[in-house]
C-alpha positions in Angstrom: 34.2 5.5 9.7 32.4 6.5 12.8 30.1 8.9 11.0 28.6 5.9 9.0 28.6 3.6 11.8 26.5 6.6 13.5 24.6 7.2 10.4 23.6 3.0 10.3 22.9 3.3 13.9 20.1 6.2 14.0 18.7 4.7 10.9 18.2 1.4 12.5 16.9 3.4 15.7 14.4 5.4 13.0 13.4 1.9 11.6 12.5 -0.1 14.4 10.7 3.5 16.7 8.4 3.4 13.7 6.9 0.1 13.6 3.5 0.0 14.7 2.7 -0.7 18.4 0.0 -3.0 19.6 -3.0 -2.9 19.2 -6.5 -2.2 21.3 -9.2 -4.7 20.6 -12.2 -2.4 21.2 -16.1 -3.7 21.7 -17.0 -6.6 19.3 -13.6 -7.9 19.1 -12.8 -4.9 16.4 -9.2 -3.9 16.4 -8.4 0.0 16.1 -5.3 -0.8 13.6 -7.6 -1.0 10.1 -10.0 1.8 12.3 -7.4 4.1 12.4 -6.1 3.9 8.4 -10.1 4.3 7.8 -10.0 7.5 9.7 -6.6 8.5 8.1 -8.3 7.6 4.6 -11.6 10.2 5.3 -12.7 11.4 9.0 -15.8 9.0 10.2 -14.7 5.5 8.5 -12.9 4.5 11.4 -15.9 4.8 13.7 -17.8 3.3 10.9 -15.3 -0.2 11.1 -15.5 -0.1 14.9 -19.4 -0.2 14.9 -19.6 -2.9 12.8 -19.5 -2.2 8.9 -23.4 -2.3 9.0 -25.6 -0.3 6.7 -23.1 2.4 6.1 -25.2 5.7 6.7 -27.1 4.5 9.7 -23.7 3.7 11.0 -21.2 6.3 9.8 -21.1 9.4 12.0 -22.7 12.2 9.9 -21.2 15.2 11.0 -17.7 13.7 10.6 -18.7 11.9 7.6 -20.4 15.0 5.6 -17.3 18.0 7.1 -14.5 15.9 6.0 -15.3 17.1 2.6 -14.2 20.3 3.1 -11.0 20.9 2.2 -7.9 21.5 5.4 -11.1 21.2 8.0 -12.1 17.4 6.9 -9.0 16.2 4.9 -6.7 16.9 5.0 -7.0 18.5 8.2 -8.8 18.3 11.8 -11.4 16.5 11.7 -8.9 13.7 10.3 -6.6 13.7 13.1 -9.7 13.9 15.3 -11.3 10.8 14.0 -7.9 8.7 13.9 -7.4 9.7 18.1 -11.3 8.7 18.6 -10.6 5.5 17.4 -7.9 4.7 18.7 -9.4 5.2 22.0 -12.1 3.0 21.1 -14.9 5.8 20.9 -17.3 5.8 17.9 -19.4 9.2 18.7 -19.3 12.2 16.3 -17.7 14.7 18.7 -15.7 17.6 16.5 -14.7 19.8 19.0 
């Protein structure tokens, strides 16, 4: 009985560590939540959102854009984890390194 009570208890401590924490409001009232799946979904979208959703290659970051296609470097790799902390910091430059 106490091994499923424990069992309930560190699932309910899993459940409720995971939900999503608030979220920054960057430069023109853009919030870094939808920024950050962007960047999860293919390095350089995120920054792309946070700018503004203008024309998209005048916008997107090109060097983070054009490497995320290559394969454990862009996604799934680097430069996917680097464009998800970018934006969550607010910063839409196209840094790699």
């Amino acid at each position: 009985m106490k091994t499923r009570t424990l069992g309930w208890l560190l699932a309910a401590g899993l459940l409720l560590s995971a939900l999503p924490a608030d979220a920054r409001t960057c430069r023109g009232g853009r919030n870094t939540t939808p920024a950050i799946m962007l960047s999860v979904a293919h390095p350089g979208l995120g920054e792309w959102y946070l700018k503004g959703s203008r024309d998209f290659l005048e916008t997107v970051p090109p060097r983070k854009f054009w490497l995320g296609f290559i394969p454990f470097f862009g996604w799934p790799g680097y430069l996917q984890v680097r464009s998800a902390i970018d934006v969550s910091q607010c910063r839409v430059n196209d840094r790699i390194f």
